[in-house]
C-alpha positions in Angstrom: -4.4 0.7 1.8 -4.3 3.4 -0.3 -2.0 4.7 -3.0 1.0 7.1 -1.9 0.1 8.8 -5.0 -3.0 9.9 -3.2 -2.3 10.4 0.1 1.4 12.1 -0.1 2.5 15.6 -0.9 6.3 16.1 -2.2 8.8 16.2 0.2 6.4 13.5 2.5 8.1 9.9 3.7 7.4 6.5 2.4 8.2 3.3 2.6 9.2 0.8 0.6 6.4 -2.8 1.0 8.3 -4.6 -1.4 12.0 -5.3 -3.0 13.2 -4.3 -6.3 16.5 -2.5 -8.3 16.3 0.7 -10.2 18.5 2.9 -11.8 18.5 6.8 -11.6 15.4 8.6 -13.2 16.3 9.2 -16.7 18.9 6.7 -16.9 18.1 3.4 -19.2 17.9 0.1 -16.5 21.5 -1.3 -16.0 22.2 -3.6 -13.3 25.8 -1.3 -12.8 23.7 1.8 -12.1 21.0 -0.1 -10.0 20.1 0.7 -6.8 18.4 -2.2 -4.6 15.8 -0.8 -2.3 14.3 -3.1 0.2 11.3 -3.9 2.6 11.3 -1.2 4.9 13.9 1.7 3.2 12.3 5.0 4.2 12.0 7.6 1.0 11.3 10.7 0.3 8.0 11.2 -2.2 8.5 13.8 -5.1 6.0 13.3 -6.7 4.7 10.7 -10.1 4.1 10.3 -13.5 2.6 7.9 -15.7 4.5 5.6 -18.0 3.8 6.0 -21.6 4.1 2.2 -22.1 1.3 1.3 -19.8 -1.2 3.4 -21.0 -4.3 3.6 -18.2 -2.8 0.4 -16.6 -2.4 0.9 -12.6 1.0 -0.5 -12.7 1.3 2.6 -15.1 1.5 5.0 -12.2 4.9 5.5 -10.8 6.0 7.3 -8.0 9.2 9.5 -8.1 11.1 9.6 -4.7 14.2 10.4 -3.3 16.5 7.8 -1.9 19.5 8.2 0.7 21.8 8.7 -2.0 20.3 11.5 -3.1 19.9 10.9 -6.6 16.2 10.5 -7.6 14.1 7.4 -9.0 11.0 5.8 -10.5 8.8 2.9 -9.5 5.6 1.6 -9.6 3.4 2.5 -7.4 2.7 -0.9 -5.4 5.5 -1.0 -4.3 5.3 1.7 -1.6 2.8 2.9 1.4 2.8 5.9 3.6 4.6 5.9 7.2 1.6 5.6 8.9 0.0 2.8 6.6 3.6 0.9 7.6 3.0 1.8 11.2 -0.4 0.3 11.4 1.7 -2.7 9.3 4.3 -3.0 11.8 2.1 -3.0 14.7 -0.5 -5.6 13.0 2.2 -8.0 12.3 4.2 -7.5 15.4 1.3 -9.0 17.3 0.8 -11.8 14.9 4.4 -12.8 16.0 4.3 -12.4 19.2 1.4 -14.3 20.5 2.5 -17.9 22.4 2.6 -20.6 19.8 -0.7 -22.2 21.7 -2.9 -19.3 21.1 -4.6 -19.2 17.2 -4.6 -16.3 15.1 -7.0 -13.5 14.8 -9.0 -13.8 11.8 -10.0 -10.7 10.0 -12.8 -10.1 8.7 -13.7 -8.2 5.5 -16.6 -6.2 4.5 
């Protein structure tokens, strides 16, 4: 999986891996202002930037987006994949949960 930073271009989609609240970009964190975005919620990429209080830290990264509301907004950028990388998600897990309860698991193997 690779980093949406990497593999979008502004104006692409992504989804959001993993829940969390945020407030509008340039607006200081209040739970009033928060959006919740959840596992799933399609976005539109707009582009990133890299927050001065992280330094060279990954979780530094952040990706800008677009959300359904229109307004725009900042998050790190594990919390999101590309529409394909969610496809191939989808479709891996799917089968996970559909085999009879008799049958094992595929394992994976890595390397």
């Amino acid at each position: 999986m690779m980093s949406v930073i990497l593999e979008c271009q502004p104006g692409d989609a992504l989804v959001c891996i993993q829940a969390f609240h945020a407030s509008p970009e340039g607006a200081a964190f209040s739970w009033t202002t928060s959006c919740h975005f959840h596992v799933g919620q399609r976005l539109r990429y707009l582009g990133s930037a890299q927050d001065a209080h992280f330094g060279d830290r990954p979780n530094g990264w952040l990706v800008r987006f677009e959300a359904g509301d229109g307004r725009c907004y900042a998050a790190t950028q594990t919390y999101f994949v590309t529409n394909e990388c969610w496809q191939g998600l989808e479709s891996f897990f799917g089968k996970q949960f559909q085999q009879p309860s008799g049958n094992q698991s595929q394992v994976m193997e890595i390397g």
